[in-house]
VMD Tcl script that draws the C-alpha trace (Angstrom):
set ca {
  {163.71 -14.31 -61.58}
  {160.29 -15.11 -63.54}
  {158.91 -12.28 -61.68}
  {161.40 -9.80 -62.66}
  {161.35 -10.81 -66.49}
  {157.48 -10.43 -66.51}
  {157.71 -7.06 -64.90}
  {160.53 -6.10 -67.67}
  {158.29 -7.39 -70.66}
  {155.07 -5.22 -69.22}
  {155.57 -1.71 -70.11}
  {153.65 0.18 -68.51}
  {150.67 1.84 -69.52}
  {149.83 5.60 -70.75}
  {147.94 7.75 -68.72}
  {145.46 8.25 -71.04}
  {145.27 4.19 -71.70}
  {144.74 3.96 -67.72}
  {141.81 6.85 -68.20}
  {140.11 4.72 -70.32}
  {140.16 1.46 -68.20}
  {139.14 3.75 -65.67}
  {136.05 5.14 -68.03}
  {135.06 1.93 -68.59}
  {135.15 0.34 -64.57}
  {132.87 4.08 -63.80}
  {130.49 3.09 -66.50}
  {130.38 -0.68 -65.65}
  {129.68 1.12 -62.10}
  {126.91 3.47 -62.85}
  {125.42 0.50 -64.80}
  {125.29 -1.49 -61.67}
  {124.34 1.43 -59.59}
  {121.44 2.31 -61.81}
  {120.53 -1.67 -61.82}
  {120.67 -1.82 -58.02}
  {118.55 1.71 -58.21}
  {115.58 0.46 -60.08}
  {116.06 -3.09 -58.42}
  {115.33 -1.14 -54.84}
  {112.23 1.18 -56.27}
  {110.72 -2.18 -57.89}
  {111.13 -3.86 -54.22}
  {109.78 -0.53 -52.51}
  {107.18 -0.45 -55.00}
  {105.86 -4.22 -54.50}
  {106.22 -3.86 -51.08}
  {104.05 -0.62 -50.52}
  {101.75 -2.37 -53.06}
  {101.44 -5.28 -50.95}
  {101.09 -3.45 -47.66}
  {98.75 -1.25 -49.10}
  {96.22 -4.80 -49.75}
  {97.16 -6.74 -46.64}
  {96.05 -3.47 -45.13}
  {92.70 -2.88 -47.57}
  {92.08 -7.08 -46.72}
  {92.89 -6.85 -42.79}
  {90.18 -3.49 -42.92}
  {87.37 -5.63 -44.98}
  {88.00 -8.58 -42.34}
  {87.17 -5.79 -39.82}
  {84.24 -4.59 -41.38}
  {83.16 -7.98 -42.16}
  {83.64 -8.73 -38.36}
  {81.47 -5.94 -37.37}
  {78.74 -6.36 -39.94}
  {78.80 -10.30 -38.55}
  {78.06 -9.62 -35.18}
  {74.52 -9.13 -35.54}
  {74.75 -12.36 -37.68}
  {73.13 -15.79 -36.70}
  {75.53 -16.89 -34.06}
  {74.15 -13.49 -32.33}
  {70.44 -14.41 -32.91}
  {71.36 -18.12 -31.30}
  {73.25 -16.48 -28.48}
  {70.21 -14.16 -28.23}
  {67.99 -17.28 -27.65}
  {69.64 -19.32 -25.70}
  {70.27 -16.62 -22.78}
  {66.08 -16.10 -23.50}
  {65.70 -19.92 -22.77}
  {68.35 -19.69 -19.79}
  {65.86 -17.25 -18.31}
  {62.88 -18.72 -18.93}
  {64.84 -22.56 -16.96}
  {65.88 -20.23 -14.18}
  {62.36 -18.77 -13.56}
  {60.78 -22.28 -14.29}
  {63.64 -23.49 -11.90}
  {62.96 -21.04 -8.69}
  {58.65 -21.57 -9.17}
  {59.60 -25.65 -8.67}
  {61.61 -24.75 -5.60}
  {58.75 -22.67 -4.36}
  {56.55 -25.49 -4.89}
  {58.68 -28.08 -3.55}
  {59.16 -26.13 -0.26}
  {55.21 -25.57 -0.19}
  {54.89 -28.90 -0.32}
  {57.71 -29.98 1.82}
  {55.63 -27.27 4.30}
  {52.84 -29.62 3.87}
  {53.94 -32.34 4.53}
  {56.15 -31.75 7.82}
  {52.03 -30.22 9.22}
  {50.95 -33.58 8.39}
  {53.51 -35.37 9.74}
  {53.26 -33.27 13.04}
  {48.94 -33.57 12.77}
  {49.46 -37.29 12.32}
  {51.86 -37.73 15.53}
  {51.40 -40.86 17.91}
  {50.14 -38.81 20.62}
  {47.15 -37.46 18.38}
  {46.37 -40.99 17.18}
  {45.70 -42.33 20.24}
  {42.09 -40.94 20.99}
  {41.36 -41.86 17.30}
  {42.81 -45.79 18.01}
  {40.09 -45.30 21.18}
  {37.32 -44.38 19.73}
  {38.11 -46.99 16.98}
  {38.33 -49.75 19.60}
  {34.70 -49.03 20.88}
  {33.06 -48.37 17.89}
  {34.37 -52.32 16.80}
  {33.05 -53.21 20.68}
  {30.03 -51.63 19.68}
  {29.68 -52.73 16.45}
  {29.83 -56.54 17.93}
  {27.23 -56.33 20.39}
  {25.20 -54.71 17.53}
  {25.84 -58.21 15.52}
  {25.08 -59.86 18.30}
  {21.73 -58.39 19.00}
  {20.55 -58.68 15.32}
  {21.65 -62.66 15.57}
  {20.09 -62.73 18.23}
  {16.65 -60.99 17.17}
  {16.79 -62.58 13.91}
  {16.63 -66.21 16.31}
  {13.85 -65.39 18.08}
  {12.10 -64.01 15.01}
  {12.47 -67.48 13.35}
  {11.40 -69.23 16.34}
  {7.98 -67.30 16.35}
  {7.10 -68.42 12.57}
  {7.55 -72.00 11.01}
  {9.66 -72.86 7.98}
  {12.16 -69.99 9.11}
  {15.06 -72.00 9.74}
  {16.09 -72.31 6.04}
  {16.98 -68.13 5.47}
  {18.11 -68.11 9.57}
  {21.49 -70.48 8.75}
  {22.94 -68.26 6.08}
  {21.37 -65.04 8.00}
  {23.71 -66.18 11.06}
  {26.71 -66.89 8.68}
  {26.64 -63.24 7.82}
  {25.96 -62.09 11.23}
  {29.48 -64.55 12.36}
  {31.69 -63.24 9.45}
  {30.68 -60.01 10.57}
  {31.72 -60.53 13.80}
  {34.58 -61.96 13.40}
  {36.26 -59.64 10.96}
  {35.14 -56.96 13.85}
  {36.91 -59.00 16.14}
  {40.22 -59.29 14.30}
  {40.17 -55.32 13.77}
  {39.26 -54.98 17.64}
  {42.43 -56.96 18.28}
  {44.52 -55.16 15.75}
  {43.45 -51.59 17.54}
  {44.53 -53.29 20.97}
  {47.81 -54.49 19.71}
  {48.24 -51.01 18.43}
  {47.13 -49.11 21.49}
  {49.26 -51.21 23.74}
  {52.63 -50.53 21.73}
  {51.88 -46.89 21.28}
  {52.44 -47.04 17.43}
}
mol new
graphics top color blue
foreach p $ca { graphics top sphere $p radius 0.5 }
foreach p [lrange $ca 0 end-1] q [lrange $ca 1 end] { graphics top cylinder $p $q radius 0.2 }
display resetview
């Protein structure tokens, strides 16, 4: 019953007084729609004005960029593929050497074999036989030569001495050669 009393007590309103609440809600309406209009070209406008310089910045980075790469990191990279050649030609001259000499060394191995020793150990072993009867003679030259003269006897014990060291150490390297020729090393 409250809602029908209310309803009773409203009159209701004139045409024209509903025309002018109307007028008014249009021009609170173009207000808003002219405020949302200049809200969206100041957006559009900041936007395309910040496009536009990420654009003019992203360009100059690419500029930059391509003016750098001649810059020093291009010079060191220059310089170290320079030194990279110069180690790789330094590198394959070493090998060559070390196979040279590897060459070399298998020829010596091969001219130094047991089987071409073995004339050499020979010839060794008679040249110490030889070399002891030598000794021997001189010993015993130098003892007859003392006997001949008087007073000799003093030079003749260290004379022999020499003479036995002599033939001694020849008969050590006489055995040595024998020992050798025997085993075939």
């Amino acid at each position: 019953m409250a809602d029908e009393e209310k309803d009773e007590q409203q009159p209701e309103d004139s045409p024209v007084a509903l025309l002018t609440k109307m007028d008014k809600r249009m021009g609170l309406n173009r207000i808003l729609m002219i405020t949302a209009l200049v809200i969206s070209v100041i957006l559009i406008s900041v936007m395309g004005t910040g496009m536009s310089v990420m654009y003019m910045r992203i360009s100059a980075l690419t500029e930059a960029a391509e003016a750098g790469k001649d810059g020093p990191m291009d010079e060191q990279f220059v310089v170290l593929e320079q030194q990279l050649m110069l180690l790789a030609d330094f590198r394959k001259s070493e090998l060559k050497k070390i196979s040279k000499y590897t060459k070399q060394l298998e020829k010596i191995s091969k001219d130094c074999s047991l089987e071409k020793v073995a004339p050499y150990k020979n010839f060794l072993s008679s040249r110490e036989t030889d070399f002891k009867v030598l000794v021997d003679t001189i010993k015993s030259g130098t003892n007859d030569l003392a006997s001949m003269s008087r007073g000799s006897k003093k030079w003749l014990t260290s004379h022999n001495k020499i003479l036995d060291d002599l033939s001694e150490k020849s008969a050590e390297r006489k055995a040595i050669l024998e020992v050798e020729l025997r085993s075939g090393n």
